[in-house]
C-alpha positions as CSV (number, residue, x, y, z in Angstrom):
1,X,0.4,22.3,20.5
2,X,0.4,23.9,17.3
3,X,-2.9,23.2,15.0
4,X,-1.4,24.4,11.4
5,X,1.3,25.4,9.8
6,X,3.3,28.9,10.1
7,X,3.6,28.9,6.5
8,X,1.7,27.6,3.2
9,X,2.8,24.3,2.5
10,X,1.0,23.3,-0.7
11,X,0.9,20.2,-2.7
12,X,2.6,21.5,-5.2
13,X,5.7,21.6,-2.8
14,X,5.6,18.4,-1.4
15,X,5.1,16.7,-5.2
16,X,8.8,18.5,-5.9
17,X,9.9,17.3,-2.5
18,X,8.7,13.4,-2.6
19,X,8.7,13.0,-6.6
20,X,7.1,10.4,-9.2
21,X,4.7,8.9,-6.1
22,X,1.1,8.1,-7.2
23,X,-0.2,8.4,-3.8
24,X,0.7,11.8,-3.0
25,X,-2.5,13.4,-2.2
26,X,-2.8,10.8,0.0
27,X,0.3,11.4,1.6
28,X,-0.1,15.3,1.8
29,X,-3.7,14.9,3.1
30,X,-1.9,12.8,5.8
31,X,0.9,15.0,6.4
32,X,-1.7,18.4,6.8
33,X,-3.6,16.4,9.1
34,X,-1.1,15.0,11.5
35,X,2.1,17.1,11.4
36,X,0.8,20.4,13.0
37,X,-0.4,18.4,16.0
38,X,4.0,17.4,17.0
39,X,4.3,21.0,16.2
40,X,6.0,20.3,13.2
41,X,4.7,23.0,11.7
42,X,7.6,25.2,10.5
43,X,9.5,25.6,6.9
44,X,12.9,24.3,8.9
45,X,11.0,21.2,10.7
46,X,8.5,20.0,8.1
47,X,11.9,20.3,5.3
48,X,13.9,18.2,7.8
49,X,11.0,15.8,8.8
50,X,10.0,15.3,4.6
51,X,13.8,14.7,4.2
52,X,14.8,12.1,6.7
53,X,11.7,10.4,5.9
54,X,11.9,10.3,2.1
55,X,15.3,9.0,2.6
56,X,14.2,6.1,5.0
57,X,11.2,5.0,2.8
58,X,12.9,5.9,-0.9
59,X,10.6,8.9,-1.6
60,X,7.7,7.2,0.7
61,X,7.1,4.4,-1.3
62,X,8.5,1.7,1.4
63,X,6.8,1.7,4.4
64,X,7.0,-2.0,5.4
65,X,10.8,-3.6,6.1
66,X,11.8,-5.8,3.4
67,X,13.5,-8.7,4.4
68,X,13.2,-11.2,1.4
69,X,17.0,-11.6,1.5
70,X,18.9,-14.0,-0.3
71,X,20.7,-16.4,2.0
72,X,24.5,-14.9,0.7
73,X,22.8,-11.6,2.2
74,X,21.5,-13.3,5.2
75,X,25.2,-14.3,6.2
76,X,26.6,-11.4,5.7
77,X,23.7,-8.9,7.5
78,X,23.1,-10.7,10.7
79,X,25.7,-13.4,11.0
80,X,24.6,-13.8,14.6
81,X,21.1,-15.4,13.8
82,X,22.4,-16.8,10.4
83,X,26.0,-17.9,11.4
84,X,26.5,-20.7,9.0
85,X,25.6,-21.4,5.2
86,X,23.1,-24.2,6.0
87,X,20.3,-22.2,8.5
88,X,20.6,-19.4,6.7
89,X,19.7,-21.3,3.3
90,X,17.3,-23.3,5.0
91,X,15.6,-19.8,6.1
92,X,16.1,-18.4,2.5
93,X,14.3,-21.2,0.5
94,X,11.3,-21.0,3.1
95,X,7.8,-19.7,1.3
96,X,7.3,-17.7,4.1
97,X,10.9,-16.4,3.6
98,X,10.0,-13.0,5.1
99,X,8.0,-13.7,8.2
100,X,10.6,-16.7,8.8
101,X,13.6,-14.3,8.5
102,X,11.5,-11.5,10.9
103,X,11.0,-14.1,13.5
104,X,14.2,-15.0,13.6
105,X,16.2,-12.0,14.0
106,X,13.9,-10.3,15.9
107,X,13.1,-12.9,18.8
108,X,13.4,-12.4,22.6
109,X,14.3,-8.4,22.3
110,X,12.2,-5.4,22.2
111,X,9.9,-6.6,23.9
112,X,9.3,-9.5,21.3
113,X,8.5,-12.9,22.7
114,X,10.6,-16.3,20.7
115,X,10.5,-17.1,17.5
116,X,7.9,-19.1,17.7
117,X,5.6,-16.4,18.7
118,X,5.5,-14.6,15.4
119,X,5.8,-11.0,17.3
120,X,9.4,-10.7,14.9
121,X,7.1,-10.3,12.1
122,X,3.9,-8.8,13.6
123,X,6.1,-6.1,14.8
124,X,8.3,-5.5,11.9
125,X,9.5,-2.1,10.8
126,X,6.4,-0.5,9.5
127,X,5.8,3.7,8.7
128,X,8.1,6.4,7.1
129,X,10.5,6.2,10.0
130,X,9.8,2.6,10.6
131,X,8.8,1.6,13.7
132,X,10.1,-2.2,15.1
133,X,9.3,-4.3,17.9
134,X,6.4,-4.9,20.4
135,X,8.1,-2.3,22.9
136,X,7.5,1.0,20.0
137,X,4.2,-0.5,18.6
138,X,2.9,-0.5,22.4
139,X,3.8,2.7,23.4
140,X,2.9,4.6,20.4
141,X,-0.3,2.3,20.9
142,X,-0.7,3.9,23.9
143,X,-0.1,7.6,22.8
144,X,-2.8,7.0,20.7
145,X,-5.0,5.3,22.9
146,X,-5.5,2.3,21.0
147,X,-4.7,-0.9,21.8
148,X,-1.0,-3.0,20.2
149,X,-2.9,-5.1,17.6
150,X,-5.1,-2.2,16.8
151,X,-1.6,-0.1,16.2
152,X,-0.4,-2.7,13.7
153,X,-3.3,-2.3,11.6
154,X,-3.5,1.6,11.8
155,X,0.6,1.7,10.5
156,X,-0.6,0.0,7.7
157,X,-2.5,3.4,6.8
158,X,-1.3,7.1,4.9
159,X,-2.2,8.2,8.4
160,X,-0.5,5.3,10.4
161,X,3.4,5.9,8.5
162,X,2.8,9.6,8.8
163,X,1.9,9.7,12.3
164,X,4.3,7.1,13.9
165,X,7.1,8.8,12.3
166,X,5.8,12.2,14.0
167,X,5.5,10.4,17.1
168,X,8.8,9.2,16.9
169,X,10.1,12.6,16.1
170,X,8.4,14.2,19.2
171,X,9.4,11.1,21.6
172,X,13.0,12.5,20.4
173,X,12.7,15.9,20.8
174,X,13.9,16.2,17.4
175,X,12.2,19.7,16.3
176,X,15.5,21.1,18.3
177,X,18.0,20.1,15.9
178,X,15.6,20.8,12.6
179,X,15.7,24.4,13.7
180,X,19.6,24.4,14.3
181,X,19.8,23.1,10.9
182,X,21.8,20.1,12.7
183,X,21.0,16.9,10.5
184,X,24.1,15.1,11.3
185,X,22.5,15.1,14.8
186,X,19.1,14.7,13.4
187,X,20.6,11.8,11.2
188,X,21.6,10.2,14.2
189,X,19.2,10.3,15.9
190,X,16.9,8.4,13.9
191,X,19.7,6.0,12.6
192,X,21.4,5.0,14.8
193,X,24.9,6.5,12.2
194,X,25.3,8.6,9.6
195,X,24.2,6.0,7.4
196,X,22.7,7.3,4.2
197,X,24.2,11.1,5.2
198,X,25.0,12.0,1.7
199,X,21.3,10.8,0.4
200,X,20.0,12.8,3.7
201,X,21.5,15.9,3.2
202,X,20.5,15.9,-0.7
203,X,16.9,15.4,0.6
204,X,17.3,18.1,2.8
205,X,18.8,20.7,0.7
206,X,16.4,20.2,-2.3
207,X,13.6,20.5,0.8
208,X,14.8,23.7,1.6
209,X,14.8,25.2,-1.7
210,X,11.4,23.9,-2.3
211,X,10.0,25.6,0.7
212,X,12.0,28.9,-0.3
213,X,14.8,28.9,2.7
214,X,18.3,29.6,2.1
């Protein structure tokens, strides 16, 4: 495993990559502490990593789901937990409207338990490449040999969003397709789609330049 990067990656660089975010030193403290250890450690795979995950957390600013939805939104985004107007207001005008809405879509799979059991929201997407459901949190629990509940406090860290998104890069065997250059694959990959593709590949390129590939 590689223990630093195989070029200079400053702070400088990652403040042009990830603009206009107040907790950048925290962030590239983070990033120089973890990244090198899932041998992300190259100009091609740290400019790929930075750009799919500044894309799926606007610029590392989001790094908990949001899911205070409206109930129009709730219809129209999962229709098969909210499939008529009355639940899915009913789940809307709730003061808990967040953990409600977590609970509900997220019961009974990934290794959640019902609604009732409030694992929906406990395990809600959390990190830079967000991580969701009982199923992740426990076995990147277990990578880091810590225990589940332990893992849901540590994701709530700099260090926690960085290193569950490396995790999830290296459970992928992503670093393949950042040094192909592939980020359609890559894009994939982590998405499911090519949802957000244009926003990705922006990311990317300005990544590049900023780390001085062409």
């Amino acid at each position: 495993m590689a223990t630093q990067f195989s070029f200079d990656f400053t702070l400088d660089q990652l403040k042009e990559i990830v603009p206009r975010n107040q907790y950048i030193d925290d962030w590239y403290s983070a990033l120089v502490a973890i990244l090198p250890e899932y041998e992300i450690e190259t100009p091609l795979r740290v400019a790929a990593f930075l750009a799919q995950c500044a894309h799926e957390s606007g610029n590392f600013r989001f790094i908990k789901e949001n899911l205070n939805y409206r109930w129009q939104s709730l219809r129209k985004v999962f229709p098969k937990y909210f499939p008529n107007d009355e639940i899915a207001q009913r789940y809307a005008a709730m003061p808990n409207r967040q953990e409600a809405i977590a609970n509900r879509i997220y019961a009974n799979r990934m290794g959640n338990g019902p609604e009732e059991s409030g694992d929906g929201y406990r395990y809600c997407g959390r990190g830079l490449i967000q991580l969701t459901g009982k199923n992740n949190y426990t076995n990147y629990a277990m990578s880091l040999e810590i225990d589940v509940e332990e893992a849901v406090e540590h994701l709530k860290t700099f260090e926690g969003c960085v290193q569950s998104a490396a995790w999830f890069w290296d459970e992928n065997k992503l670093n393949q397709f950042a040094d192909k250059k592939d980020i359609i694959t890559l894009s994939k990959r982590i998405n499911g789609g090519t949802i957000g593709l244009e926003d990705r590949i922006k990311h990317y390129n300005h990544a590049l330049h900023v780390l001085g590939i062409h």
